[in-house]
C-alpha positions in Angstrom: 0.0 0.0 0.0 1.4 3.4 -1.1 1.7 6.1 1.9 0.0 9.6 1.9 2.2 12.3 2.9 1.5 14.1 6.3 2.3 17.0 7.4 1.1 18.3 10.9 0.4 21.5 11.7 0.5 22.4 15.6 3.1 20.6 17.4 1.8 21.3 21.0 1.0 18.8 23.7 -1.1 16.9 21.8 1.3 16.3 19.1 3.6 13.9 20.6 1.2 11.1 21.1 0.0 11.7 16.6 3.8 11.5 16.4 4.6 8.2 18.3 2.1 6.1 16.8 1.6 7.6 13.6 5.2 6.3 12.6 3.8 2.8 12.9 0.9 2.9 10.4 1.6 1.7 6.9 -1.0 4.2 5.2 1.3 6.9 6.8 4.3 8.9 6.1 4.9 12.1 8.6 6.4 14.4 5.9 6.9 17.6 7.5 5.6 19.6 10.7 5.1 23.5 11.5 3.9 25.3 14.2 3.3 29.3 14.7 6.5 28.8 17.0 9.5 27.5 15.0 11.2 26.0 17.9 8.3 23.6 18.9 8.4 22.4 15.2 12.2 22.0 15.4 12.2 20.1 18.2 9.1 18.0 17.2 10.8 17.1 14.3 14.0 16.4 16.2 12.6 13.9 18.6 10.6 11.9 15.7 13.0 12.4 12.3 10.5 13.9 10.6 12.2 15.4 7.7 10.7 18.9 7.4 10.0 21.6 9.3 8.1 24.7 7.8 6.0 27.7 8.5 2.5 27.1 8.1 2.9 29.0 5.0 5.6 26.6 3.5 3.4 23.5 4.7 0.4 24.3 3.0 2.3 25.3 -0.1 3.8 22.0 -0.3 2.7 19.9 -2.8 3.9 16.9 -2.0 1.6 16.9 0.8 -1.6 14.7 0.9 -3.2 14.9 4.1 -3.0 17.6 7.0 -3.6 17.0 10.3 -4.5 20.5 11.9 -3.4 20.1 16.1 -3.8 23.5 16.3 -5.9 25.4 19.5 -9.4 25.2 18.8 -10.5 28.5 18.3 -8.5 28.6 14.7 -9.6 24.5 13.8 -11.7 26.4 11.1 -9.2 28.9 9.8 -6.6 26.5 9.5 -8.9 23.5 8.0 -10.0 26.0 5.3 -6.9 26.4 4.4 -5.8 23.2 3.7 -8.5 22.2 2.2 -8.0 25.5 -0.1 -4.7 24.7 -1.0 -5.9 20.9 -2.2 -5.3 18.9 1.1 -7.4 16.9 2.9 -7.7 17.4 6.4 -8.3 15.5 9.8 -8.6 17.7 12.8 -8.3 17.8 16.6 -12.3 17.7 18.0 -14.0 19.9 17.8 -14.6 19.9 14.5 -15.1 23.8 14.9 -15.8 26.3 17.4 -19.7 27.4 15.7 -21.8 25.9 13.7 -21.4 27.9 10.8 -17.3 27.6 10.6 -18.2 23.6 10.7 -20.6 23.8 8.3 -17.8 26.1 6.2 -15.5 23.4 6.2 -17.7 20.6 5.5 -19.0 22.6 2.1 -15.3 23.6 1.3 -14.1 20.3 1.5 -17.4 18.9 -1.0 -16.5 21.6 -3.2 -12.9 20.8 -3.6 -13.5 17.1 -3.7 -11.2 16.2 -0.7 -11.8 14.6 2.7 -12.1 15.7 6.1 -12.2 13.6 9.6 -11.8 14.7 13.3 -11.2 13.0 16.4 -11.5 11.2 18.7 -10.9 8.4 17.5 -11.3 6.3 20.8 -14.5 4.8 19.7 -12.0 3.0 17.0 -10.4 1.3 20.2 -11.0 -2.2 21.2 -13.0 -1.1 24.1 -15.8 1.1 22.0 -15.7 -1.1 19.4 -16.3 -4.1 21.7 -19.6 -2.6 23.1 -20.4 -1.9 19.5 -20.6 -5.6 18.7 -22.0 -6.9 21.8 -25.3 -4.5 21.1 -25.0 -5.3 17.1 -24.9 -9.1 18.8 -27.7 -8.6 20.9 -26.7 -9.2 24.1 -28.4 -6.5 25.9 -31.6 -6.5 23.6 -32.8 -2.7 22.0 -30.8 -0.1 24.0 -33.7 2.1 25.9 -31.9 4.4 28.3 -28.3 5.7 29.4 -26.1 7.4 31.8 -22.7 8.8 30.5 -20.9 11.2 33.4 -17.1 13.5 33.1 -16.4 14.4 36.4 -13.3 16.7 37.0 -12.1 19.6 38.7 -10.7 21.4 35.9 -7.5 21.6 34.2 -5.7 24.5 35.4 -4.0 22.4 38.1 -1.9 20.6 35.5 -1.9 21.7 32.2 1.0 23.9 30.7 -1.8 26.3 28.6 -4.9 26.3 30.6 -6.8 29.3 29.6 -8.6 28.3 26.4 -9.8 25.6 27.9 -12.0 28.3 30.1 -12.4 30.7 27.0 -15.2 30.4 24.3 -14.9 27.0 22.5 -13.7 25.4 25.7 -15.0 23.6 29.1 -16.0 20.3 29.7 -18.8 19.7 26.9 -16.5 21.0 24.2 -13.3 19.7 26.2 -14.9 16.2 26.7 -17.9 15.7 25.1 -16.6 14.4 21.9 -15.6 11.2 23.4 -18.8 10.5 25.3 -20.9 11.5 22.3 -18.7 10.1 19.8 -19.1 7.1 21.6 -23.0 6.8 22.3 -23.7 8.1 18.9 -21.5 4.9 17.9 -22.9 2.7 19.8 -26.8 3.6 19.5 -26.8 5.7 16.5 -28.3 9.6 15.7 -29.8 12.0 18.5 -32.7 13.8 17.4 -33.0 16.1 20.0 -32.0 17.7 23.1 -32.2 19.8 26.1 -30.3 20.9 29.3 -29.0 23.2 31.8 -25.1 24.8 32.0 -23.8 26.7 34.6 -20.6 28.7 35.8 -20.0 27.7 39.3 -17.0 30.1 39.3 -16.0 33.0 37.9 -12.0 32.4 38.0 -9.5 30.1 38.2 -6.4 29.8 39.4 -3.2 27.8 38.4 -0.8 27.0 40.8 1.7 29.6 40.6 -1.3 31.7 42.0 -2.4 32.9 38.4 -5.8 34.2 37.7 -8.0 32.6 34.8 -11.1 34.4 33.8 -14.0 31.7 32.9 -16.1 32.3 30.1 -17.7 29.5 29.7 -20.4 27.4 31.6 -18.4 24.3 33.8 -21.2 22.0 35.0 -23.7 20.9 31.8 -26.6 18.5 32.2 -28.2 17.3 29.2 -30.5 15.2 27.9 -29.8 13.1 24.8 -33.2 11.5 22.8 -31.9 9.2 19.9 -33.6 8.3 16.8 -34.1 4.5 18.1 -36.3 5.6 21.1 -33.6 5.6 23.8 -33.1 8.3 25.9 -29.6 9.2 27.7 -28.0 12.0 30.5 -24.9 13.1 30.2 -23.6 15.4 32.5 -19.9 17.3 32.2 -18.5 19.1 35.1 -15.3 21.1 35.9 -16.8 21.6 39.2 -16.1 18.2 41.0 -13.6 17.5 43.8 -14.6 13.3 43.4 -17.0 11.3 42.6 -18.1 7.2 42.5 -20.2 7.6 39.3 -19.9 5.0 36.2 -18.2 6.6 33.1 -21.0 5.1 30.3 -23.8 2.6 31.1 -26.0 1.5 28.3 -29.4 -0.5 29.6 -31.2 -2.4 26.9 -34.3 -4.9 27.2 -32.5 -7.7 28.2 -29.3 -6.3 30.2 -27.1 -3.3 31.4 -23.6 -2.8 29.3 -20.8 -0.7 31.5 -18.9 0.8 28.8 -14.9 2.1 29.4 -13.5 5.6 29.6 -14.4 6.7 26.4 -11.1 8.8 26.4 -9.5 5.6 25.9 -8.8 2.9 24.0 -9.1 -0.5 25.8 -11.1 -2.0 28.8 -12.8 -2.7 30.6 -16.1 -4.1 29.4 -18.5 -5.3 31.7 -22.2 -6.9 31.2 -24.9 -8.2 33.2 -28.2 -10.0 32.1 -31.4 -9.1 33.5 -32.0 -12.3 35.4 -27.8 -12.1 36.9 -27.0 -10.6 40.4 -23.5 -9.8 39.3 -21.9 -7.8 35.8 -19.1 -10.1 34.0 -15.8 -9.0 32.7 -16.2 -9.4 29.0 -13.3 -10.7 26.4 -12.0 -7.2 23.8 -13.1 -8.4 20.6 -10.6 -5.5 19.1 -7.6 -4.5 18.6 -6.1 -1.2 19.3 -6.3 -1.0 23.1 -3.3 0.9 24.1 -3.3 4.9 23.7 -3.7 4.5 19.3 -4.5 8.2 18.8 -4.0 8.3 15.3 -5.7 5.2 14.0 -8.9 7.6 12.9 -6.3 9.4 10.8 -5.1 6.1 9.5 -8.6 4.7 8.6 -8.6 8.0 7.1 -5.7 7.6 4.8 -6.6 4.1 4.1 -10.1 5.2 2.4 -8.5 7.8 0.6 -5.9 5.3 -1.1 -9.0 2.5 -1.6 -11.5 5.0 -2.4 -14.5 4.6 -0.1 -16.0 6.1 3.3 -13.7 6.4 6.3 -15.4 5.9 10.3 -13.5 9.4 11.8 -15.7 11.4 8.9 -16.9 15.0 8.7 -20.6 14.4 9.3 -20.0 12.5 12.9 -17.9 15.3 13.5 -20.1 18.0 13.2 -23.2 15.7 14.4 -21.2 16.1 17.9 -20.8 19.7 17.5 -24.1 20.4 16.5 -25.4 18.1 19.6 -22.9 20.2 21.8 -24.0 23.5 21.0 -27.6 22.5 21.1 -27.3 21.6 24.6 -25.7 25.4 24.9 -28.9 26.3 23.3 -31.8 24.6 25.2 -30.3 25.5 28.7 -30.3 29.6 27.3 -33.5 29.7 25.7 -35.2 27.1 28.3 -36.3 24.4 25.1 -35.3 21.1 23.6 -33.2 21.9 20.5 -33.8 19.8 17.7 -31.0 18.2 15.6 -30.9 19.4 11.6 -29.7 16.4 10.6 -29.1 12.2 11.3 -25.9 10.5 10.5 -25.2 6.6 10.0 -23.1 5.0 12.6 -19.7 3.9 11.5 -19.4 0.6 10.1 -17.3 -1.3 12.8 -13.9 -2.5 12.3 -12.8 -5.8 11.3 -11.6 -8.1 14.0 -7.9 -8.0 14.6 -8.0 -4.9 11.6 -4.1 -3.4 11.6 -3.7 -0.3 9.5 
């Protein structure tokens, strides 16, 4: 299989994790990197032998270049994405797929128009844990999924991360932060939401780090919503900055005939858990899949795979901005005290083959 030419733009934290395991998939060649400070792509490039570094400028301009993967912040996925795409690249991006609505949809008819692809993480549900759940409902173990729970419990981020501030500015906290995995996940595992409603609130008005910095928060840090899916079910999530601790389950799915405990949906393996309705006690339950280690970078290389073989890829545009749009809408119902109704449905990616290796 021929190898599409990468080059990553955005070489923050993020970017180490793309560049470990991104050297090991056979769709893949990491080309060149760039970043808005040259250092961080020198020493990127350093650390993994990638064999160019450039300004953004220079990247984009590159021919040889297939694919970009934009790491950037958030508040510029948009800007950058159109870009690429504009200068004949196709583009996988960081979630969110965008910070509004509009700038997603943007990119989505920008890359229809130029006859390229776009995906986004996460890519978790393309882990063997995810993607074990996936087949024990498409297997029927737990009947018709009616109902779940799905709960991100943290006290922020300021206490450890190097650049905490975005994370509390427009485009950040927990739902934009952490939603994509949980609703990545359930929309994986029990297919579109139609509709939804909510509350969000700021508990507090600043944060600060530990060198006694201030953070202004701009954004609401405890979101309840409520998630009605096409098939009937209904689900809560709830994403909170504003917890100290908790004993709550990550994801549990309940279905006719048994309750499904799903894993961490920020990563990639174990465990799986299921109990049957007429059982006292929930069972550990076999991976099916591969991919259980941190594999960040296997949605990119499905991605690249599809491209070369000319069909659909799972990481695709319209989950993407089915996430967003879900996200936002939840922003929605809790301002203007209503359900907000979904424009669109998506199918759920096809599940990967057992024991697939890109």
């Amino acid at each position: 299989m021929r190898k599409l030419k990468v080059g990553i733009i955005g070489c923050g934290n993020i970017s180490t994790i793309y560049l470990t395991n991104c050297q090991h998939f056979s769709s893949l060649d990491i080309y060149a990197v760039a970043d808005l400070k040259m250092e961080n792509a020198e020493e990127k490039a350093s650390e993994f032998n990638v064999p160019n570094v450039y300004t953004v400028d220079e990247l984009l301009n590159d021919r040889e270049i297939d694919l970009v993967l934009n790491l950037t912040i958030p508040s510029v996925h948009a800007e950058v994405s159109l870009q690429a795409l504009e200068a004949g690249k196709h583009v996988y991006v960081e979630k969110p797929l965008a910070i509004s609505l509009s700038d997603g949809k943007k990119v989505i008819e920008k890359a229809k128009e130029k006859g390229l692809k776009v995906g986004g993480a996460p890519d978790t549900f393309l882990g063997g844990g995810i993607q074990t759940c996936i087949k024990l409902i498409e297997d029927g173990w737990i009947g018709e999924p009616v109902a779940a729970n799905a709960f991100f419990m943290s006290s922020g981020v300021e206490a450890w991360h190097p650049n905490p501030d975005f994370f509390y500015q427009v485009g950040g906290g927990p739902m934009f932060d952490m939603g994509p995995y949980y609703l990545t996940a359930l929309v994986a595992m029990m297919g579109s939401i139609k509709r939804v409603t909510g509350s969000a609130s700021t508990s507090f008005k600043e944060r600060v780090t530990p060198e006694g910095r201030k953070i202004s928060v701009e954004i609401p840090t405890h979101i309840a919503g409520v998630l009605d899916f096409e098939n009937g079910a209904v689900a809560s999530l709830v994403t909170s900055f504003d917890s100290w601790g908790n004993n709550l389950p990550r994801i549990e799915i309940y279905g006719e005939t048994g309750t499904l405990c799903v894993p961490d949906p920020n990563t990639f393996g174990g465990p799986v858990k299921f109990r049957r309705k007429d059982e006292k006690e929930f069972h550990d339950v076999p991976l099916t899949h591969g991919y259980t280690s941190n594999s960040r970078g296997v949605g990119l290389a499905d991605m690249a795979e599809t491209i070369i073989e000319g069909r659909d890829h799972r990481a695709n545009s319209d989950l993407s901005y089915h996430v967003l749009e879900i996200m936002h809408g939840i922003h929605i119902a809790s301002e203007e005290e209503k359900h907000y109704h979904l424009t669109g449905s998506i199918e759920r990616p096809e599940l990967l083959e057992m024991h697939k290796q890109f």
